[in-house]
N, C-alpha and C positions, 0 to 999 in steps of 0.2 A: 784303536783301543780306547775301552772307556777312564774317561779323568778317574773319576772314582778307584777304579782295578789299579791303575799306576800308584796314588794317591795309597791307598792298602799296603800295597806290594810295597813304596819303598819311605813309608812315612818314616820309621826308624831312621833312615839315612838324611832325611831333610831335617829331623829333628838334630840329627846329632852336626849335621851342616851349621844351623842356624845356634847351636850352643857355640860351636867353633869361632860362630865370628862376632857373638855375643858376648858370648865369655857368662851367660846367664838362663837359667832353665829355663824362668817367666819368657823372659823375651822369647828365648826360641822358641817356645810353644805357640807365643802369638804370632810370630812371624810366619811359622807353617802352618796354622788356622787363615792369618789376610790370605795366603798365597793358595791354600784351599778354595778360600770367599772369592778371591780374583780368576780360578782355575773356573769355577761352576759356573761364574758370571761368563767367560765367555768358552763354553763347555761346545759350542759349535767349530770353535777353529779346531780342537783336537783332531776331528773326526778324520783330517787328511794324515795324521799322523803319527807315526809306531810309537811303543812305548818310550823309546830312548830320549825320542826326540820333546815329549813330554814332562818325561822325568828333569831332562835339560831346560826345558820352559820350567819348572818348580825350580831348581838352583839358581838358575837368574833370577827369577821372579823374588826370594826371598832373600836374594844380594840385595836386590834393589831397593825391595821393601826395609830391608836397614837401612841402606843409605838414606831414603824415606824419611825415616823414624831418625835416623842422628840429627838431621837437618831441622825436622821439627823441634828437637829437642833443645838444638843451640838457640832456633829462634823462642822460647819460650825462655831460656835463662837470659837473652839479652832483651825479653818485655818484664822478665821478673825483676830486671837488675835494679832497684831505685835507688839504692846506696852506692855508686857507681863509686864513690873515692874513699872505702874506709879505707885504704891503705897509704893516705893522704900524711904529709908529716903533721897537720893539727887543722884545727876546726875550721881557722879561718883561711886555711888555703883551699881545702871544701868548698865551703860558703864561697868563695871567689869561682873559682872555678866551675862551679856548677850554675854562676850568674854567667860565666863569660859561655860557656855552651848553652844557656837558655835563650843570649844573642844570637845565635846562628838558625840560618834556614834550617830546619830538621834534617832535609836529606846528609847534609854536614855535619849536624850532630851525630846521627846514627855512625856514620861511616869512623869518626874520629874515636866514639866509644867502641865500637867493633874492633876496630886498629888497636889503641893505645892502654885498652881499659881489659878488654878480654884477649887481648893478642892474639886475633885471628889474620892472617894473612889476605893478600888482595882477592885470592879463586873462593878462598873461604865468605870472606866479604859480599862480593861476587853474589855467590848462590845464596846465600840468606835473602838479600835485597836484589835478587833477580837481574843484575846490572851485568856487564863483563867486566874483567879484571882491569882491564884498562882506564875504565869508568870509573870504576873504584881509585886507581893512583889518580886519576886526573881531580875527581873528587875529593880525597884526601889534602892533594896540593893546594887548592881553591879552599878549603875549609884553615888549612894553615895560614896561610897567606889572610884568611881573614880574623884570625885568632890575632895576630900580628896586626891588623890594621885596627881591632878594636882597642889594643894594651899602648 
């Protein structure tokens, strides 16, 4: 069956998918647009396949394309963060702290601002900076351990 015919037939129900797990019009409309853009792009795998199985390729396809888009999304608040400590008790534990992380190898910075600053978890950690969760606790420890050797 053609993308397109599926795509018609059950656009209403991907739209109302992708509000479900958006919780927002916009998004969902863009999410079943990429999953459109992604379907035409490879419009030759359909061809072995009945509409259902289609229709199930678009529901995945616009899970994922969220999951996509949150991920993107986290990595842009943690390059937008520059004020990493206004919730600091005063200026000059700021200024401190933002000298004693500009000592560290970046890859220790990033993991210790991810952890401590945005409270993301290690899988969270993880998937921003491409690492495994384990890399990230091993990480974290070594970045500790060198906070402590600088004070």
């Amino acid at each position: 069956m053609n993308v397109y015919l599926v795509y018609q037939k059950y656009n209403k129900d991907f739209i109302a998918y992708a509000k479900s797990i958006t919780h927002n019009k916009d998004k969902a409309f863009d999410l079943v647009q990429e999953a459109y853009v992604a379907a035409l792009e490879k419009e030759e795998t359909f061809s072995i396949m009945n509409q259902y199985q289609i229709k199930g390729w678009f529901f995945t396809t616009i899970k994922n394309k969220n999951i996509d888009n949150l991920r993107k999304e986290k990595r842009m608040v943690y390059l937008e963060d520059q004020e990493i400590f206004e919730g600091t008790e005063s200026f000059e534990e700021s200024i401190i702290m933002r000298g004693l992380l500009d000592k560290l190898p970046e890859k220790h910075r990033k993991v210790l601002i991810l952890k401590y600053v945005m409270n993301l978890n290690s899988r969270e950690i993880g998937e921003i900076l491409a690492i495994s969760p384990s890399t990230v606790r091993s990480r974290l420890s070594a970045s500790l351990k060198l906070l402590k050797d600088t004070l």
